[in-house]
C-alpha positions as CSV (number, residue, x, y, z in Angstrom):
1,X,6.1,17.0,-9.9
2,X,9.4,16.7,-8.1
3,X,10.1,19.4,-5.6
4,X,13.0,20.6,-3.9
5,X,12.8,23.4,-1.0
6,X,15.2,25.8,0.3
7,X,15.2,28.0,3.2
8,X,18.6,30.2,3.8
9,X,21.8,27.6,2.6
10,X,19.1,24.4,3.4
11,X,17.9,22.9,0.8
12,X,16.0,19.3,0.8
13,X,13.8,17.1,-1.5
14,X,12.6,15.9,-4.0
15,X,9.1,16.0,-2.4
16,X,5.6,15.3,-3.7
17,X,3.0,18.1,-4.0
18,X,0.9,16.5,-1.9
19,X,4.2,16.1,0.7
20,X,5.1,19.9,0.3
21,X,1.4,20.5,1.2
22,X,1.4,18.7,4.3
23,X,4.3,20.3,5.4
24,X,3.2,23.5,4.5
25,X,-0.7,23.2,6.8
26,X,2.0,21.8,9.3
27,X,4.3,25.1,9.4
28,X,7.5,23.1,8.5
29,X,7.5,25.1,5.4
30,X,6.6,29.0,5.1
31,X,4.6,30.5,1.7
32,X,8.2,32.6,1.1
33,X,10.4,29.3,1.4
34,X,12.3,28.7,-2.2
35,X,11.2,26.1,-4.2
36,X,12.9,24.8,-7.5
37,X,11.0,21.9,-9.9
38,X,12.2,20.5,-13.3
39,X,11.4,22.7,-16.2
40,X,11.6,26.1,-13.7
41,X,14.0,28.7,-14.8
42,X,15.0,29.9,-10.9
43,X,14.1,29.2,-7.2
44,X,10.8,30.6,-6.5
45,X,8.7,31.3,-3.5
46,X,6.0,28.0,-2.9
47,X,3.2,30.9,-2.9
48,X,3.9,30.8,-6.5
49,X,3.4,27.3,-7.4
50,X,0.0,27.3,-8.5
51,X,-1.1,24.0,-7.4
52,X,-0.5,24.9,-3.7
53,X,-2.8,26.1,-1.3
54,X,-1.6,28.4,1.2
55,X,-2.2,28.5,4.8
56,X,-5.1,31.0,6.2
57,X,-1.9,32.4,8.6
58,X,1.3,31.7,7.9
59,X,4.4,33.8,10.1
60,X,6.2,36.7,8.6
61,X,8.1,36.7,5.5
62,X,11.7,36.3,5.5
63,X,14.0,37.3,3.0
64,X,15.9,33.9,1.3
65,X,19.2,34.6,-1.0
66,X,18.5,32.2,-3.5
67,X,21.6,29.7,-3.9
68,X,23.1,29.5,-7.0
69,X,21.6,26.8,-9.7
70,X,23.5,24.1,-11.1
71,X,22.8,24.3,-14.8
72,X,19.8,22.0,-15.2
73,X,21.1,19.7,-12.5
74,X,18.5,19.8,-8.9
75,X,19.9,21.5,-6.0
76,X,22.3,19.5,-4.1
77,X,19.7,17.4,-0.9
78,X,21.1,18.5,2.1
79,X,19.8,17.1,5.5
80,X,17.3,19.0,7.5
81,X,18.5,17.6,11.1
82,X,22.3,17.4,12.1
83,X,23.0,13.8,12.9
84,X,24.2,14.7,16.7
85,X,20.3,15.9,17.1
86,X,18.6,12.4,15.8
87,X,16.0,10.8,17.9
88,X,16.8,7.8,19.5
89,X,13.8,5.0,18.3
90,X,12.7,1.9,21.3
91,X,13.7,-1.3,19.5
92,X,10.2,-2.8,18.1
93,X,8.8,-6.2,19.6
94,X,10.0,-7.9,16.4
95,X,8.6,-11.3,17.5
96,X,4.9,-10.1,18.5
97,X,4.9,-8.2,15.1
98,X,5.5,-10.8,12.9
99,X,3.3,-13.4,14.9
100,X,0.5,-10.6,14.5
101,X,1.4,-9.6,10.8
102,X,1.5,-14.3,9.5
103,X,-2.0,-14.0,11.7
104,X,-3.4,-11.2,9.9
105,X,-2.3,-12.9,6.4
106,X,-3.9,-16.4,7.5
107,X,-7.1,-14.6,8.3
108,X,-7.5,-12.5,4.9
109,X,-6.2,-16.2,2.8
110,X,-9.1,-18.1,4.9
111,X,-11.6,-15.0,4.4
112,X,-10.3,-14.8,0.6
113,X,-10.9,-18.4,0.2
114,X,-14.5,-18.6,2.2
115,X,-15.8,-15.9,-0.3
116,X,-15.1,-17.2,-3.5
117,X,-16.6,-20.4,-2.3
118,X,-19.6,-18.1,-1.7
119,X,-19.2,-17.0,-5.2
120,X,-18.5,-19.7,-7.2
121,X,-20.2,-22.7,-5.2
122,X,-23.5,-24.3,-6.3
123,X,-25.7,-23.5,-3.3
124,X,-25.5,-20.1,-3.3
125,X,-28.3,-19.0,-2.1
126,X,-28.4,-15.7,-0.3
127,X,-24.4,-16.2,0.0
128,X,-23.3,-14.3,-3.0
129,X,-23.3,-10.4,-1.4
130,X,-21.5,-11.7,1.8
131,X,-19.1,-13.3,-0.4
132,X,-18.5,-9.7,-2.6
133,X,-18.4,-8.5,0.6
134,X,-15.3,-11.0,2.4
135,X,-13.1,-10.7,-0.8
136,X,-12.3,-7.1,0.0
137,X,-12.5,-7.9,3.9
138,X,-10.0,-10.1,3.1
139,X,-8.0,-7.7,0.9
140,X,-8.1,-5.0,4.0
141,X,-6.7,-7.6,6.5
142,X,-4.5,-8.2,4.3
143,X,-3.3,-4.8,4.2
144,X,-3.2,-4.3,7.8
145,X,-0.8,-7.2,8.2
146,X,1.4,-4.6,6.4
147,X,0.7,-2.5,9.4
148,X,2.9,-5.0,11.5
149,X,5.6,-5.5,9.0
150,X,6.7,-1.6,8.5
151,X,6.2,-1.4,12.4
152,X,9.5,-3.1,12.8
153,X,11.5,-0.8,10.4
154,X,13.4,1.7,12.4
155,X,14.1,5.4,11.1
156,X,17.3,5.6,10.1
157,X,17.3,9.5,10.8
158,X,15.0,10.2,13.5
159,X,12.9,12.7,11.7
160,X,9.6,13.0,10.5
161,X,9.6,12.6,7.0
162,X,6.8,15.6,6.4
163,X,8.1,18.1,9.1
164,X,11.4,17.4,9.0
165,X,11.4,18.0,13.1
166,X,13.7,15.0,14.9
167,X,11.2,13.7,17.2
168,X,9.4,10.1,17.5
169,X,7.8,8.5,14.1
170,X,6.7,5.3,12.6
171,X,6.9,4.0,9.1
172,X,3.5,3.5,7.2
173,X,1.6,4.8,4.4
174,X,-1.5,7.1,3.8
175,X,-3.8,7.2,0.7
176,X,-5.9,9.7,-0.8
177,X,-8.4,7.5,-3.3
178,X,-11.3,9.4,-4.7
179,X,-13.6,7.5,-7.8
180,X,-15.1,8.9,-10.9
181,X,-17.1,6.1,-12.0
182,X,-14.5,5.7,-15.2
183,X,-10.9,7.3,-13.5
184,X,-9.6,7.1,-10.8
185,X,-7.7,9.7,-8.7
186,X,-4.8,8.4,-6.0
187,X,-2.3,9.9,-4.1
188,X,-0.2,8.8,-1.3
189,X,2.7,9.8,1.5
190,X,4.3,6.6,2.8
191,X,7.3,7.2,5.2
192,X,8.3,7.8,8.7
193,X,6.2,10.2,10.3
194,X,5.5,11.6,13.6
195,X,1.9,12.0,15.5
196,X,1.0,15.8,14.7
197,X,1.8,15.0,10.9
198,X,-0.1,11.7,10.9
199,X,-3.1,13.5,12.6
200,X,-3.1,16.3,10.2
201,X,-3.0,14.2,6.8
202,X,-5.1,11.3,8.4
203,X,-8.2,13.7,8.3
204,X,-7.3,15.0,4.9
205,X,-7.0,12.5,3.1
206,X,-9.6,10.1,5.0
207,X,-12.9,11.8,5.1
208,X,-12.6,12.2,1.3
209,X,-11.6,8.9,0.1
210,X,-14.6,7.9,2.8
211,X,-17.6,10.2,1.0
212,X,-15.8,9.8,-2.5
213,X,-13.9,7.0,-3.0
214,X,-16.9,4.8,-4.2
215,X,-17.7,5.9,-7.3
216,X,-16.7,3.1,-9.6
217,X,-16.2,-0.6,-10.1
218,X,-12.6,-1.1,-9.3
219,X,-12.7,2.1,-6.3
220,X,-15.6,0.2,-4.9
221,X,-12.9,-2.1,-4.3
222,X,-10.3,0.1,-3.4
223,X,-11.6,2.3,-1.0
224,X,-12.2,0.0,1.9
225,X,-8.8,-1.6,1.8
226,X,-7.6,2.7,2.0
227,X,-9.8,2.9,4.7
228,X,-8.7,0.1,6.9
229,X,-4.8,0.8,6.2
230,X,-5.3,4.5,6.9
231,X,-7.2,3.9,9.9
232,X,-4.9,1.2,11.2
233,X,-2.0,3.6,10.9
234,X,-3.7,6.5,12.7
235,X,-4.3,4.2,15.6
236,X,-0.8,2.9,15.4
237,X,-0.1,6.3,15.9
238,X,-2.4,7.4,18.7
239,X,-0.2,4.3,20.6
240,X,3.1,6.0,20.0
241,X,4.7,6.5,23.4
């Protein structure tokens, strides 16, 4: 489901459900902010979408005119933050980044290498669990290479992509990965986004895909290579200045 939100003459979007929910526990949104989806007849208030839960507090209501709908066209994407208000973003150590992010990639190829020769060699031994457990070692290093890649992309706006507030952010993704033996359940924000935001999502998403993502052959997989990329990214974080 695509989202767009609109609060007085501001509209924005589309957003995820999982992106209008962060916002919302982050009081960038408000339960009585507009909200218009494909398929919906007229704006609506978010407290009506069923599949969002509402903060325990939220401020008091105010009254929205609904803008006029284009036909079956979405709303017209407006920008939450004037460009005169943007952030000014530090110029990344491009150099150190990408010497970190080729070092990270050697590691998880020599890792990803050392356990399939655990696997597949001829004196295996007692070698065969560690080398099960390097190939997604490898996998996770891999992914936090990423880390040092998207932390030389510079926001072009200045504004958190989940609060829309123009303050500092980096670029990076979290998941959500939660196993049912069978299926498999993922979600994900990736985007610029500032501490608070970062905070708030990281312990949403990450306890769960920690006591749940397990459950299956393929999550088994999966869910440490979530875990290393979402906690890389909350550290990344923790460092902004």
């Amino acid at each position: 489901m695509r989202i767009y939100t609109c609060r007085g003459s501001e509209r924005t979007g589309p957003h995820s459900l999982e992106e209008i929910q962060a916002r919302l526990e982050a009081r960038a949104l408000s339960p009585t902010d507009l909200a218009w989806f494909e398929g919906s007849q007229d704006w609506i208030p978010l407290s009506q979408i069923p599949d969002l839960k509402m903060p325990a507090a939220s401020a008091p209501p105010r009254l929205n005119a609904p803008p006029p709908l284009p036909g079956s066209a979405p709303p017209l994407i407006h920008s939450a933050t004037p460009p005169s208000q943007y952030a000014p973003t530090s110029p990344p150590r491009t150099g150190l980044l990408i010497a970190a992010g080729v070092g990270c990639i050697l590691l998880a190829v020599g890792l990803f290498g050392a356990g399939l020769n655990f696997l597949l060699g001829d004196d295996k031994g007692g070698l065969t669990l560690a080398g099960l457990l390097m190939i997604p070692v490898s996998v996770g290093v891999g992914v936090l290479s990423v880390q040092f890649f998207m932390a030389m992309s510079r926001n072009p706006t200045g504004c958190c992509k989940i609060c829309g507030h123009a303050k500092p952010t980096i670029n990076g993704t979290l998941n959500r990965h939660v196993g049912a033996v069978i299926l498999m359940f993922h979600t994900h924000i990736t985007g610029h986004m500032c501490q608070d935001c970062i905070r708030i999502v990281f312990w949403k998403f990450t306890p769960l895909t920690l006591a749940a993502g397990w459950w299956g052959i393929i999550s088994f997989f999966v869910t440490p290579v979530v875990l290393i990329n979402n906690t890389a990214y909350y550290i990344r974080s923790r460092l902004m200045k």
